[in-house]
N, C-alpha and C positions, 0 to 999 in steps of 0.2 A: 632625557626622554624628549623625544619631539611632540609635539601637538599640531595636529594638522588643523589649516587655516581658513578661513568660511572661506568659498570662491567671491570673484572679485567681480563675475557677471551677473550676480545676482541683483535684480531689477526691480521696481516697484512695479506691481502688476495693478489689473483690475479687481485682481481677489484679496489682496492685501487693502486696498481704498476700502474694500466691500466692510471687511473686516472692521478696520480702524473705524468706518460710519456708525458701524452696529455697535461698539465699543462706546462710542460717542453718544450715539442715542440714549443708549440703558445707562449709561454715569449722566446724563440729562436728567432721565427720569428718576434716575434712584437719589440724586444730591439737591434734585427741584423741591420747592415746595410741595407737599402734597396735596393732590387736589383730585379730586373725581376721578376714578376711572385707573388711577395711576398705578395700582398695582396689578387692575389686568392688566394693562400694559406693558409693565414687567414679565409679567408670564408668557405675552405673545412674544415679544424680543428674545427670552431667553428660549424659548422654541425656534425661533427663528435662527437664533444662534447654535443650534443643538449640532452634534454631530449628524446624525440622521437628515438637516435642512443643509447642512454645508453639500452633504454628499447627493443632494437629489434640489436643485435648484427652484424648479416647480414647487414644492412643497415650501423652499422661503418666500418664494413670489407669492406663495397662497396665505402663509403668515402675515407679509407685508399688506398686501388689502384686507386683511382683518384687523389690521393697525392701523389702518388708513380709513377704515370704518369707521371705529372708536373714537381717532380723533377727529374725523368730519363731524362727529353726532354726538360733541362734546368739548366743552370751553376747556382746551388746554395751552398751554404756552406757546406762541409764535415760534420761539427756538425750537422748540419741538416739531412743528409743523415743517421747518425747515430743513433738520437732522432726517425727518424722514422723508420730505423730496431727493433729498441728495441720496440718501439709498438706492429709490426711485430708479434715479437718472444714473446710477450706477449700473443697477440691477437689468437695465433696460439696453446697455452693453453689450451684456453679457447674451451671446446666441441660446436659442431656446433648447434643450433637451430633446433628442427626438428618439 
């Protein structure tokens, strides 16, 4: 029996960085200390991660500054603060929905 073989042009994209950030961020949040704030936090990421935010980008962008809310108007971890700039500057890539 043969097994056919992944293609070999398959490329890291924008959307895969996007991904692995978000992945990054919530293994941040969820293996950090706990501290203020940290389980909404959880809840925006995993919204932001949802199928429904993958497939309407707007709707993550609108996640991420209600993340970027919470940690501006709350002492959270530096790495953290960083995890979601680089989102950010991902995010900010990516052409807008029209």
């Amino acid at each position: 029996m043969k097994f056919d073989e992944e293609p070999k042009y398959y490329g890291k994209t924008l959307f895969s960085d996007l991904q692995e950030a978000w992945e990054n961020l919530r293994a941040a949040v969820a293996e950090g200390q706990p501290f203020p704030e940290s389980q909404r936090l959880l809840l925006h990421i995993d919204e932001a991660m949802s199928w429904e935010s993958v497939r309407n980008l707007s709707r993550m962008r609108k996640a991420l500054l209600l993340i970027q809310n919470i940690a501006s108007t709350n002492k959270i971890p530096e790495e953290l603060i960083e995890e979601i700039d680089y989102i950010r500057s991902i995010l900010s890539e990516i052409p807008e929905q029209r």
